[in-house]
C-alpha positions in Angstrom: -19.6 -8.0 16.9 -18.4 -5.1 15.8 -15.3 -2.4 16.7 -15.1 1.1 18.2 -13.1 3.9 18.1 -10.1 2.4 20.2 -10.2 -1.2 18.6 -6.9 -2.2 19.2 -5.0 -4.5 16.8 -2.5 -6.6 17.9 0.0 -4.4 15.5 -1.1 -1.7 17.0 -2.1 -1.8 20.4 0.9 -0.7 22.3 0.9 2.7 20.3 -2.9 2.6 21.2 -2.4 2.4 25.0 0.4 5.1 24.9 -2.5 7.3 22.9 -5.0 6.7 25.0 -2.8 6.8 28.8 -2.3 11.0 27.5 -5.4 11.6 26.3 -7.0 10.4 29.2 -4.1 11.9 31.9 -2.5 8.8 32.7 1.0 8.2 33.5 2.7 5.2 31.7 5.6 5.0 33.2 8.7 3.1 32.3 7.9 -0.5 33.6 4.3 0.1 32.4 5.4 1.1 28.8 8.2 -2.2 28.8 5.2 -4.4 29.6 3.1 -3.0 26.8 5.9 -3.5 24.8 6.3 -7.1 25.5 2.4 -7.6 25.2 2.5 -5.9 21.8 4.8 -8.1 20.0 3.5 -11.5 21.8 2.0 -13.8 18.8 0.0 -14.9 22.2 -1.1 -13.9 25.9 1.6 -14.1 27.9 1.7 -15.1 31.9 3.6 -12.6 34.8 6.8 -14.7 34.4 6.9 -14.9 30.7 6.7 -11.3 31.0 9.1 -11.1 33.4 11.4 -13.7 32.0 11.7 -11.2 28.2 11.9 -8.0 30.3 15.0 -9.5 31.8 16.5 -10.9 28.3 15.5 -7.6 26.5 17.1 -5.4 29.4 20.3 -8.1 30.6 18.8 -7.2 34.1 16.8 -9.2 36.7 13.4 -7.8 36.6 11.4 -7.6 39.8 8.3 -9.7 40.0 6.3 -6.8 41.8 6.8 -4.6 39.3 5.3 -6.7 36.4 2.3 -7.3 38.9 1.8 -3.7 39.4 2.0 -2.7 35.2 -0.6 -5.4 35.0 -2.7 -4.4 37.3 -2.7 -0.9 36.1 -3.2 -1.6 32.6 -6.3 -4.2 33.6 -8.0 -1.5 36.3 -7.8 1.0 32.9 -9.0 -1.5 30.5 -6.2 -2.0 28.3 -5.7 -5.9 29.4 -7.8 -8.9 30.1 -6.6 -11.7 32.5 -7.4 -14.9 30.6 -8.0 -16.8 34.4 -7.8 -20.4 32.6 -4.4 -20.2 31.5 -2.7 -17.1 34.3 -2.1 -15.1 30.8 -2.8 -11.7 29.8 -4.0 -10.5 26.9 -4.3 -7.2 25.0 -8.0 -6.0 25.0 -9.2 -5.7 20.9 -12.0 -2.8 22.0 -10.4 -0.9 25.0 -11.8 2.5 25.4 -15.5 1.4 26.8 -16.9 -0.9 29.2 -17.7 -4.1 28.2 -18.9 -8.0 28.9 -16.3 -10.0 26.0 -15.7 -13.2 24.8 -11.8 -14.7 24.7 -11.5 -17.3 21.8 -8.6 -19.5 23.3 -6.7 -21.7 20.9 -6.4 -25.3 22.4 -3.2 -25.3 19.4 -1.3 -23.2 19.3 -2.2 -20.6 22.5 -3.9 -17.4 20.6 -6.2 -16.0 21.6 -9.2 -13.6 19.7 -11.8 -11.4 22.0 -14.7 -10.9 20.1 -17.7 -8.3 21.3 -21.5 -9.4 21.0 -23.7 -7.0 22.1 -26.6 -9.3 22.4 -24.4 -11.6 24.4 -23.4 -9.0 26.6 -27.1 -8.4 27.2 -28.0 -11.8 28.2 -25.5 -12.2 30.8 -26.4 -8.8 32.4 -29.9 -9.2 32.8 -29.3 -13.0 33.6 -26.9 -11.2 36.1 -29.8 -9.0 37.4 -32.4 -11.4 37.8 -30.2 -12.7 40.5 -29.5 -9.2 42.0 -25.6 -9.4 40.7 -24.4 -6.3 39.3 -21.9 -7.2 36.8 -19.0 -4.9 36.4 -16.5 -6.5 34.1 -16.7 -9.9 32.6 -15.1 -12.0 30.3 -16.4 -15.0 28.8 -14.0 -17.7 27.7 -14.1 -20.6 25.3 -11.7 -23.2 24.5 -11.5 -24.4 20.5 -9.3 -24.7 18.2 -9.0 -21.3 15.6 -9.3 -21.2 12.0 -5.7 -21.2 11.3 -5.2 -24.3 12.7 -8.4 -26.0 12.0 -7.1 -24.8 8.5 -3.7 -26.3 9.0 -5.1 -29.4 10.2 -7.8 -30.1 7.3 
């Protein structure tokens, strides 16, 4: 496990994104930037609606459910976001800025979530990928636990 030049925090993420979205030419616009926004100060992954649902209460206006979707998608297709498919949540990706196989620590308590990067992992599943003949693009491996502050909390 270890972090790279764009290892996002979750303080610092949303900057992050912005930072990387000019370096590399792309244009967050407003609806993309409010869902960053959102995502950044989430203490955990957050589905479409939740999303929706403090867009609306931050701006006092209805917020259209397309136009979450599409701010997602844009910040998963550029590798900013993983799509925890267990739970219908997004999450902020800790080591955007590369392509990569991860693993999502998902809390069972209290609904945090921590990516972690093993290179050897990421190995195995892509030649266990290629023995079949699968070319693996993007991955994400998830695990349900419980995470050391409340294993802590309950000991």
């Amino acid at each position: 496990m270890h972090g790279h030049s764009e290892s996002a925090s979750a303080r610092d993420w949303g900057g992050q994104v912005r930072q990387a979205c000019a370096r590399r030419g792309l244009q967050l616009t407003a609806p993309r930037a409010a869902v960053v926004d959102i995502l950044s100060q989430a203490p955990a992954p957050l589905g479409a609606y939740a999303i929706i649902e403090a867009l609306g209460k931050r701006d006092q206006k209805t917020v259209a459910p397309p136009t979450v979707y599409r701010a997602l998608d844009f910040l998963i297709e550029h590798g900013f976001l993983h799509r925890i498919e267990s739970r219908n949540t997004f999450a902020p990706c800790a080591h955007f800025g590369h392509a990569h196989q991860g693993v999502m620590l998902n809390c069972e308590k209290c609904g945090r979530s921590l990516e972690i990067e093993d290179e050897a992992l990421s190995t195995a599943v892509d030649r266990a990928a290629q023995s079949v003949g699968f070319a693996a693009h993007r991955g994400m491996i998830e695990v349900a636990g419980v995470c050391g502050d409340c294993a802590a909390a309950a000991a």
